[in-house]
C-alpha positions as CSV (number, residue, x, y, z in Angstrom):
1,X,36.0,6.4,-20.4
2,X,32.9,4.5,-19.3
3,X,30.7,7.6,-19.8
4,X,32.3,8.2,-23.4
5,X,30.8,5.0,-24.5
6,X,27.3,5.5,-23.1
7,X,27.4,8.8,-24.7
8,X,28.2,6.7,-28.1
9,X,26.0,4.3,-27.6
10,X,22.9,7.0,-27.1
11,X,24.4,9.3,-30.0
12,X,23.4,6.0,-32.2
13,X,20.3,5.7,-31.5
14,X,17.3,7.4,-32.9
15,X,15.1,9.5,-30.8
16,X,12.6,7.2,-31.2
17,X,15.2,4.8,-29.0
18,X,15.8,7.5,-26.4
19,X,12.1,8.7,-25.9
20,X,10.2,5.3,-26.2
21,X,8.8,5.0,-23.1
22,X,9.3,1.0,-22.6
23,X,12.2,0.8,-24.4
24,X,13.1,-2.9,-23.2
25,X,9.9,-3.5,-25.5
26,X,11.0,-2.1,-28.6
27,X,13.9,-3.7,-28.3
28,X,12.7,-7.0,-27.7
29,X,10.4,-7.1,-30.7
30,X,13.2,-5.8,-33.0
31,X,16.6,-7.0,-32.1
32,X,18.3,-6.2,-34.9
33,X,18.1,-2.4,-33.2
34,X,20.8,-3.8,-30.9
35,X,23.0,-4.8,-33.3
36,X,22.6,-1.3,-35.7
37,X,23.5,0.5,-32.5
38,X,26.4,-1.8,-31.4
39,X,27.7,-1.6,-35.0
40,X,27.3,2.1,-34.9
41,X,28.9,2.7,-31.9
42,X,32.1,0.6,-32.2
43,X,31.0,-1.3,-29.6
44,X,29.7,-4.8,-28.8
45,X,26.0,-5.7,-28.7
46,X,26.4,-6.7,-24.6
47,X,27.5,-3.0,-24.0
48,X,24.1,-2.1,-25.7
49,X,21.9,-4.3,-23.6
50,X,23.9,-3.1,-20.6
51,X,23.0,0.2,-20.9
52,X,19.9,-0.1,-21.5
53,X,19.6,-2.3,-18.3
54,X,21.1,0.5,-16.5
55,X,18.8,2.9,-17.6
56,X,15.7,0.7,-17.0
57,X,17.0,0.6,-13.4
58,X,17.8,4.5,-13.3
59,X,14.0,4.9,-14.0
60,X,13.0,2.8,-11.1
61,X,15.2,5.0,-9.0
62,X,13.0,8.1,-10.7
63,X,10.0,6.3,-9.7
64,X,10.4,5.4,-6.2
65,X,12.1,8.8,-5.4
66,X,8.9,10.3,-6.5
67,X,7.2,7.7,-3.8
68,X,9.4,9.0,-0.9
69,X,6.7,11.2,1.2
70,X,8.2,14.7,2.1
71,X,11.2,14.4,-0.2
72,X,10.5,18.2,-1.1
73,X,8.8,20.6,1.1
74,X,6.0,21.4,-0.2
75,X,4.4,20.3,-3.5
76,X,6.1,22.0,-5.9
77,X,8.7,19.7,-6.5
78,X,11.3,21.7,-6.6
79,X,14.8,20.1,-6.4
80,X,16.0,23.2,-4.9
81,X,13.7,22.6,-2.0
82,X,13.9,18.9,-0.9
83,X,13.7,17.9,2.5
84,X,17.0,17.5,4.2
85,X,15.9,14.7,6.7
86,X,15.1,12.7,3.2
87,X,18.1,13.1,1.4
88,X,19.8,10.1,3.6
89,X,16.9,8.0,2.3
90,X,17.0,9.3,-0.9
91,X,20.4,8.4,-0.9
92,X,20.3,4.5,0.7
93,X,17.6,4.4,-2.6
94,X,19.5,5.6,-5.4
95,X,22.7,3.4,-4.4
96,X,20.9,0.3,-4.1
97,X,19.4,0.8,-7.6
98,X,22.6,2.1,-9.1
99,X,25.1,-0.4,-11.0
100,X,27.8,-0.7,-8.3
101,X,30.3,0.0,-10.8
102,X,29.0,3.1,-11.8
103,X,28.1,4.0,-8.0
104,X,32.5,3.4,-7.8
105,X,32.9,5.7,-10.5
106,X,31.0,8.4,-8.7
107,X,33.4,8.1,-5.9
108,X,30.9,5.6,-3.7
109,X,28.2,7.3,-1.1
110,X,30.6,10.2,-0.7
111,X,30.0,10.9,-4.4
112,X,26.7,10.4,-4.2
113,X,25.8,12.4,-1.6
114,X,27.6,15.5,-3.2
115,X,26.0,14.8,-6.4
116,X,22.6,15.3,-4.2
117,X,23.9,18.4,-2.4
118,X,24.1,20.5,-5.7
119,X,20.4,19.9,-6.3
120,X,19.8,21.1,-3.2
């Protein structure tokens, strides 16, 4: 249910939205975007914000996985090829960036860690 309404919530937006790169920005300087995206998602202006707060933290995630030395082996960077004594790291990471609800929803570290395993 929860990942229906992010999916409405993005489907209302513009690509412009999805790609800026510093989205928090664009929003900030036009708030009225919130409110056009709320509207067209049958949703409430907080559930907008929120999402976009999860994503800014998803990005940090993306950004301090790419700081973990020897995550992959190699430099290809390969997601088939990361290095296994990392993944617990990797792992320890992503769930204290994730939004705890969400990490629930995943089915907690377990879920986490299995999610990891298929990009392995």
């Amino acid at each position: 249910r929860r990942l229906k309404k992010m999916m409405t919530i993005m489907n209302s937006m513009t690509d412009e939205e999805l790609d800026h790169h510093e989205s928090n920005k664009l929003f900030s300087r036009q708030p009225t975007r919130y409110q056009r995206i709320a509207r067209g998602a049958g949703t409430s202006q907080n559930d907008v914000k929120e999402l976009l707060t999860q994503y800014q933290r998803f990005s940090q995630v993306v950004k301090k996985v790419g700081g973990i030395k020897g995550l992959f082996k190699g430099n290809s960077g390969d997601m088939g090829n990361i290095n296994p004594s990392q993944i617990s790291k990797l792992n320890q990471t992503m769930a204290k960036m994730i939004d705890p609800n969400v990490l629930q929803q995943m089915g907690g570290m377990n879920g986490l860690q299995n999610m990891m395993k298929k990009f392995q």
